[in-house]
N, C-alpha and C positions, 0 to 999 in steps of 0.2 A: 742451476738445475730447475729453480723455480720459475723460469719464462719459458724452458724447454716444454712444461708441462700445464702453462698457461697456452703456449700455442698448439700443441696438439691437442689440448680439449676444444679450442676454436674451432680447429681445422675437421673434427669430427663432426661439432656442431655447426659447422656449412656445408659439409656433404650430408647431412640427414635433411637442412633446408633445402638444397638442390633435388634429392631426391623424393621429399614431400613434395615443391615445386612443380617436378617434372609429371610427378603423377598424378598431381591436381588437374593440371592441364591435362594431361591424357582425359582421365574422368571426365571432364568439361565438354572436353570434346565428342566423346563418346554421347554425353548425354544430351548435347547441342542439337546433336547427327537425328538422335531417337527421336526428341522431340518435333524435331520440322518434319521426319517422316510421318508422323502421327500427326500432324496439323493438314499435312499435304494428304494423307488418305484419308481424312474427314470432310476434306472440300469437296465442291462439286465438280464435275469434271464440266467446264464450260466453252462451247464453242461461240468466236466473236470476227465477224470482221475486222482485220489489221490490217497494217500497211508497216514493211522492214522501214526501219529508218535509221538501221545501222548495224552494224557488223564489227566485232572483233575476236583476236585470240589473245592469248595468254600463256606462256609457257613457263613451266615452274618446275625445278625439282630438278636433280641432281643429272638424271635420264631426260631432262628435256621432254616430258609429257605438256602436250600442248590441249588447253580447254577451250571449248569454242561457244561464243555465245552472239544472239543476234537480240537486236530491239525493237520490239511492236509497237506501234502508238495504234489503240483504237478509237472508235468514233468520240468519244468524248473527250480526246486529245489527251487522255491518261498513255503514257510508255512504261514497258514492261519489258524487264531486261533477263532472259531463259539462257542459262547454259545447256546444250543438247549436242547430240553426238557429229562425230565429223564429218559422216556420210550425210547428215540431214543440211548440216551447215554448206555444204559445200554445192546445194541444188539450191539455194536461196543467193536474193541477189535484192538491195540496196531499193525502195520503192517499189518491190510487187504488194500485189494488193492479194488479199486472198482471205482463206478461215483458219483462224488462228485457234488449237484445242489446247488446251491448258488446266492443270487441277494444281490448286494453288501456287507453289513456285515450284512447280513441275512440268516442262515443254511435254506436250504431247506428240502431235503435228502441227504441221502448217499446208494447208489446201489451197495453191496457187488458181488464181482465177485466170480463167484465159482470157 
């Protein structure tokens, strides 16, 4: 009787650690999200001559939602890698040059130069 009741006091105390756990990470998360939005609407919103120098997706999650992200290199050969929506990704193409609007790690647009 007495291991009966060594194991269920364990077994209680790892779902109260699972579910601390779980909720930490939520929190984490949540507070992650807050903070880079509030880092990104304190920057400036700044426009720059880019050049794409790269293109990918990424799909995650149970439903297959796919995230689409492209890479700028500007003039001083710094790259900046934006995730932005699919209708914008899918007018972009691998070496256009153009103006790149950005506020912090936030794709604004991209101004293709003819």
């Amino acid at each position: 009787m007495f291991w009966g009741d060594v194991i269920f006091g364990l077994g209680n105390i790892f779902i109260g650690a699972v579910f601390i756990f779980v909720f930490g990470m939520l929190i984490w998360r949540i507070s992650s999200s807050i903070r880079k939005n509030s880092k990104n609407n304190a920057s400036p919103i700044l426009t720059v001559p880019a050049q794409i120098v790269a293109k990918r997706t990424e799909v995650r999650g149970e439903h297959s939602r796919t995230w689409y992200y492209s890479t700028f290199e500007v003039e001083s050969g710094d790259r900046m890698e934006f995730e932005m929506p699919g209708n914008e990704y899918g007018l972009l193409a691998e070496d256009d040059l153009g103006l790149l609007t950005f506020q912090g790690t936030r794709f604004q647009s991209f101004e293709r130069k003819n």
